[in-house]
C-alpha positions as protocol buffer text, in pm:
chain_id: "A"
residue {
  index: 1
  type: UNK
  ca { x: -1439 y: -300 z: 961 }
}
residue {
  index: 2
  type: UNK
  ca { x: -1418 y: -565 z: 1257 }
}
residue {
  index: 3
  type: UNK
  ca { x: -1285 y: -813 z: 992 }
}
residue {
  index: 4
  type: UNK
  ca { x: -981 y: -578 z: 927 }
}
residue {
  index: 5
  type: UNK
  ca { x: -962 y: -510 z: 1293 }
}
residue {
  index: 6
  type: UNK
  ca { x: -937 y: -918 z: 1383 }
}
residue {
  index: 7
  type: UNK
  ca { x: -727 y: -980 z: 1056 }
}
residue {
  index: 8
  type: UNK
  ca { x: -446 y: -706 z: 1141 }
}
residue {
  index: 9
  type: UNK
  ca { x: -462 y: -817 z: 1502 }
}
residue {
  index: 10
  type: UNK
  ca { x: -427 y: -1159 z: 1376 }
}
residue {
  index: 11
  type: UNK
  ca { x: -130 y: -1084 z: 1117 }
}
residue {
  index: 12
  type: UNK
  ca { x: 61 y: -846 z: 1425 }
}
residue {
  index: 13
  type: UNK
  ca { x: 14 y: -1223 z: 1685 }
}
residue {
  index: 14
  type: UNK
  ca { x: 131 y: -1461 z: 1437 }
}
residue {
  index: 15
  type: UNK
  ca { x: 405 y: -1247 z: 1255 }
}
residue {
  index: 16
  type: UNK
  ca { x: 507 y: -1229 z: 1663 }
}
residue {
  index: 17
  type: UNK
  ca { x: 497 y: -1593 z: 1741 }
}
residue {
  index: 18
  type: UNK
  ca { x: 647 y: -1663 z: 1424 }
}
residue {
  index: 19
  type: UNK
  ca { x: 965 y: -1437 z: 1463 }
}
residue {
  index: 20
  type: UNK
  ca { x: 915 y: -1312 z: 1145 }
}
residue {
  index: 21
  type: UNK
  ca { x: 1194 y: -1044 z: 1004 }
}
residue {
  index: 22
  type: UNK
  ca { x: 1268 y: -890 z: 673 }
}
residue {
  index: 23
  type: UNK
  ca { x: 1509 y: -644 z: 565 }
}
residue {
  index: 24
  type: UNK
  ca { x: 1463 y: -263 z: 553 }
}
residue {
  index: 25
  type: UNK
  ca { x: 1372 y: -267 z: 182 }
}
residue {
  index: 26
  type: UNK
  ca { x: 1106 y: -510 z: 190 }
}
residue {
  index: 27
  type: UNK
  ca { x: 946 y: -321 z: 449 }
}
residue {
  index: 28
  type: UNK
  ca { x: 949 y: -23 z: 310 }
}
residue {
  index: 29
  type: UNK
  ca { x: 772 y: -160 z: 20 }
}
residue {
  index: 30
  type: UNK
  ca { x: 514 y: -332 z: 240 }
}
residue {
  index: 31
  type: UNK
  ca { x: 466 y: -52 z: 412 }
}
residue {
  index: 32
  type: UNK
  ca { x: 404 y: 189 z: 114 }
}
residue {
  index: 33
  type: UNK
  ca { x: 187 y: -48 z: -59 }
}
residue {
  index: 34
  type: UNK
  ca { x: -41 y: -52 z: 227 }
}
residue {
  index: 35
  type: UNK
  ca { x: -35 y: 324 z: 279 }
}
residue {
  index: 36
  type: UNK
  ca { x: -112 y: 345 z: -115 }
}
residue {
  index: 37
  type: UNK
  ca { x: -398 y: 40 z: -77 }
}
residue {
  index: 38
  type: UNK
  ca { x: -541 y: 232 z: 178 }
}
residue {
  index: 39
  type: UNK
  ca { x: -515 y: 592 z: 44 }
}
residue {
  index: 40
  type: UNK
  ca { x: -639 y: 403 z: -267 }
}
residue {
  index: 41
  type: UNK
  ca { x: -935 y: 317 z: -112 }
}
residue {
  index: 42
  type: UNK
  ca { x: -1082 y: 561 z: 29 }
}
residue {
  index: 43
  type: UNK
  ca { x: -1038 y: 791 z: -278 }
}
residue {
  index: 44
  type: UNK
  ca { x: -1241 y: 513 z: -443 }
}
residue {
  index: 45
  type: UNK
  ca { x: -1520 y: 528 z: -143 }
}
residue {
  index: 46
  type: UNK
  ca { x: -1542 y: 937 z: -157 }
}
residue {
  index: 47
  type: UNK
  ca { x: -1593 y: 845 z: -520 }
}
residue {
  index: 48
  type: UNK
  ca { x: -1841 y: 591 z: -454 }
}
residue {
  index: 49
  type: UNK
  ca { x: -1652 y: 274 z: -677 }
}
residue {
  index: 50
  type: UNK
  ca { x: -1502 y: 142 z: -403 }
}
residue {
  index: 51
  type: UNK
  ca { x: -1411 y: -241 z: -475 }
}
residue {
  index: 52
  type: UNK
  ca { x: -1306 y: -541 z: -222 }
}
residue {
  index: 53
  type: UNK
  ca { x: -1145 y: -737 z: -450 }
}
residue {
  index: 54
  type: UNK
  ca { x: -943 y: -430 z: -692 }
}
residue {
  index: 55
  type: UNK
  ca { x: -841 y: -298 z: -355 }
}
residue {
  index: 56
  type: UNK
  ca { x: -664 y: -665 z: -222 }
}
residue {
  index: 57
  type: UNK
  ca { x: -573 y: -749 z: -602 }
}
residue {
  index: 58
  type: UNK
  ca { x: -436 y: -377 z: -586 }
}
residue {
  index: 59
  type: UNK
  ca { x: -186 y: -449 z: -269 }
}
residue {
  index: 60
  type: UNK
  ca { x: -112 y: -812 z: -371 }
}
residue {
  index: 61
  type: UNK
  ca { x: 8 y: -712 z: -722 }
}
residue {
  index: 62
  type: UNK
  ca { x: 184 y: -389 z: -606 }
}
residue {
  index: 63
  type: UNK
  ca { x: 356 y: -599 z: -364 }
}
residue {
  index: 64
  type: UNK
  ca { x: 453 y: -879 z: -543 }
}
residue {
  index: 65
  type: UNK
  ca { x: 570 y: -575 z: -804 }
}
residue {
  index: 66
  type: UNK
  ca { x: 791 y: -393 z: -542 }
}
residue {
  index: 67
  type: UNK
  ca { x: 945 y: -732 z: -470 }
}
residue {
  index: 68
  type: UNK
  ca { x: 1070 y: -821 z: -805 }
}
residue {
  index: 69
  type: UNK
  ca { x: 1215 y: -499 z: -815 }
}
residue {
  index: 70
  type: UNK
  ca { x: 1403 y: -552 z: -528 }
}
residue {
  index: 71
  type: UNK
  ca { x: 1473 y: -886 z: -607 }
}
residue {
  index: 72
  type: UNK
  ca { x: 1616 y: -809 z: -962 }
}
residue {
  index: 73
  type: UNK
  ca { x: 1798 y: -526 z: -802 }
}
residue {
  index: 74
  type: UNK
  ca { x: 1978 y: -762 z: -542 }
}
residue {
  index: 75
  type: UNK
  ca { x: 2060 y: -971 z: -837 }
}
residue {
  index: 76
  type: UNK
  ca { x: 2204 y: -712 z: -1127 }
}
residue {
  index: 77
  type: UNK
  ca { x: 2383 y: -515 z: -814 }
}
residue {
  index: 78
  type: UNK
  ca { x: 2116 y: -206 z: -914 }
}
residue {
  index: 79
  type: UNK
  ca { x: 1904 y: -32 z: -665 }
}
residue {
  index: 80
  type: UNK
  ca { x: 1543 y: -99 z: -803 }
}
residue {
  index: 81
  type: UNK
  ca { x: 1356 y: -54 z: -521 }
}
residue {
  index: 82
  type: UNK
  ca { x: 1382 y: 314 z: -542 }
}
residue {
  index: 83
  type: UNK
  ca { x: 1184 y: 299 z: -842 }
}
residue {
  index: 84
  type: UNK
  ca { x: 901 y: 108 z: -664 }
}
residue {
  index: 85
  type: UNK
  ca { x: 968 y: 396 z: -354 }
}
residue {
  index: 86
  type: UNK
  ca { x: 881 y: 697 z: -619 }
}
residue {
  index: 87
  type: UNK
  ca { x: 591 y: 528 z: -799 }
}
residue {
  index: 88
  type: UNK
  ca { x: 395 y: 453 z: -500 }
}
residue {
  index: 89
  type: UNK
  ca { x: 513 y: 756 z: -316 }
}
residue {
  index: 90
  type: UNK
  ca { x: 346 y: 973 z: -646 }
}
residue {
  index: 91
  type: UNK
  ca { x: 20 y: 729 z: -589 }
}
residue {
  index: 92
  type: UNK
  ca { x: 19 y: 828 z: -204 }
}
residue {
  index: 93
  type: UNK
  ca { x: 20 y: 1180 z: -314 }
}
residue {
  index: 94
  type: UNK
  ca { x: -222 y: 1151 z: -588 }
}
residue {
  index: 95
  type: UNK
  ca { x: -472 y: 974 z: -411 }
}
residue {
  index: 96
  type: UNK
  ca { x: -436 y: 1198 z: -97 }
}
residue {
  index: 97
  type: UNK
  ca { x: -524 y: 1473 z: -337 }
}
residue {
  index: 98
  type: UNK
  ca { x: -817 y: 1337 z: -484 }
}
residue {
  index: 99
  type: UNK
  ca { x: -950 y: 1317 z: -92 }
}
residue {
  index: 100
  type: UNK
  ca { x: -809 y: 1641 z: -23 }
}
residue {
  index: 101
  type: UNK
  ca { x: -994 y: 1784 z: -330 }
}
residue {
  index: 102
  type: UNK
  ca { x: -1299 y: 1568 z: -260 }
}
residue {
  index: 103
  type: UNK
  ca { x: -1322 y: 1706 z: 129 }
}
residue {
  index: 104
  type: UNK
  ca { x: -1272 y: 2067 z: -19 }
}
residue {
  index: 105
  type: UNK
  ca { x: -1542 y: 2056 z: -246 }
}
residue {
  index: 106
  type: UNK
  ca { x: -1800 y: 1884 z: 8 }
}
residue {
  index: 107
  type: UNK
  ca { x: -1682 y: 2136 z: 271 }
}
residue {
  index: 108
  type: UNK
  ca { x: -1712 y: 2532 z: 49 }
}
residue {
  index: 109
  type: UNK
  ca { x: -2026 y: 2359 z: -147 }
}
């Protein structure tokens, strides 16, 4: 966990230093990637097959996904990227059911 810890600290310095911007849409993928990569996850660890490397494949692809949706959107004039917002937003919700329904069952058994 102290990796994550010094790599998000790490990412939050440089993307400082650096100036770094993007536009709303790109963020919003970013950010629901990440939510769904780390939702993801932890459904994975309740359900003991958690994986490293399908969780960082996982929010690579996914984002590099979301961005060629937004890119070919910018491109044909056509607002992709609320594709890429429903699809992960379902996988938020799915995986946050699978904990919910994980935590249920651990708590009445």
């Amino acid at each position: 966990m102290s990796r994550a810890m010094g790599g998000l600290i790490f990412g939050i310095i440089l993307g400082y230093i650096l100036q770094i911007s993007a536009n709303e849409k790109i963020s919003a993928i970013i950010f629901l990637t990440a939510t769904d990569a780390i939702f993801g996850g932890i459904a994975a660890k309740l359900q003991e097959n958690f994986s490293n490397r399908i969780l960082i494949f996982g929010f690579l692809t996914n984002t590099i996904f979301g961005m060629i949706l937004i890119f070919l959107g910018n491109f044909f004039e056509i607002e992709l990227y609320y594709i890429a917002i429903f699809i992960f937003g379902l996988r938020i919700f799915k995986n946050f059911s699978t904990i919910k329904s994980f935590l249920l069952k651990k708590i009445c058994a």
